[in-house]
C-alpha positions, 0 to 999 in steps of 0.5 A: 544663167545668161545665153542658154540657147544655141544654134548652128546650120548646114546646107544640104542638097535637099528640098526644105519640103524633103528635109522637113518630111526627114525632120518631123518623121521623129521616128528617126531622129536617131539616124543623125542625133548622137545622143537621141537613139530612138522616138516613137509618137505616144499612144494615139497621137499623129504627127502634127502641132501639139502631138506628144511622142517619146525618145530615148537618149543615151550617153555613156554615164546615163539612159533616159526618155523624154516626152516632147510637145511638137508646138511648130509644124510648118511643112518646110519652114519649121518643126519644133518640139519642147522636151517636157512640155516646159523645159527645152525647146529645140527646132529646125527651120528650112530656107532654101537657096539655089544649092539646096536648103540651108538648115538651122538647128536650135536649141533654148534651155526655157524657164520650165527647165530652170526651175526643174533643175533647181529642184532636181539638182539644188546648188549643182543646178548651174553646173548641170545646166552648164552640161547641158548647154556644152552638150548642145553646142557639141551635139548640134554640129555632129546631128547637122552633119549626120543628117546632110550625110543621110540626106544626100546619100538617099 
């Protein structure tokens, strides 16, 4: 299980500071992700490094929700979050350029999530990590693109 990790980028016509602003709001993530449709920041928590909050995903086969960690929050240079608090982490970074900011989405399938799979899914843990990663290399493109469309048109 070499290379779990996966990132794209897509320049917008926004300010890295407007974009991050976008991107750390986590209530609306499911504006632009394809399979997160809803987060909601846990009881008591305000947003910021190490706030917990919730998501809802959905895709045909399956509904589920997570609870993620921020552990980056960086206004304009970085806001990242790790899904179960071990298992994946995925992040944003904001450079700006003179046509906008250019942003990265990434996405790494950590050991907390190896070793989850391997209990959960036994021999077929490979295969389901497979998914996983085939899933953020479809997924991050179509999120890309749904947030410049969300973000240039407000």
């Amino acid at each position: 299980m070499d290379n779990l990790r996966y990132s794209d980028s897509i320049l917008i016509s926004r300010t890295a500071n407007e974009l991050y602003d976008m991107i750390s709001d986590v209530t609306r993530m499911g504006e632009w992700s394809p399979v997160c449709k809803e987060c909601w920041w846990d009881e008591g928590e305000t947003p910021g490094e190490g706030a917990w909050f919730t998501g809802r995903n959905e895709t045909p086969e399956r509904t589920w929700e997570t609870r993620s960690q921020v552990v980056a929050a960086e206004r304009g240079h970085e806001f990242s979050f790790v899904v179960g608090g071990t298992w994946t982490r995925w992040g944003y970074t904001f450079t700006a350029s003179d046509e906008g900011t250019l942003v990265t989405e990434s996405w790494e399938f950590l050991q907390g999530g190896i070793e989850r799979f391997e209990e959960r899914f036994g021999d077929d843990a490979p295969a389901q990590i497979a998914d996983r990663l085939e899933s953020a290399r479809e997924g991050i493109p179509e999120t890309l693109a749904a947030l410049k469309r969300v973000a240039e048109s407000e």
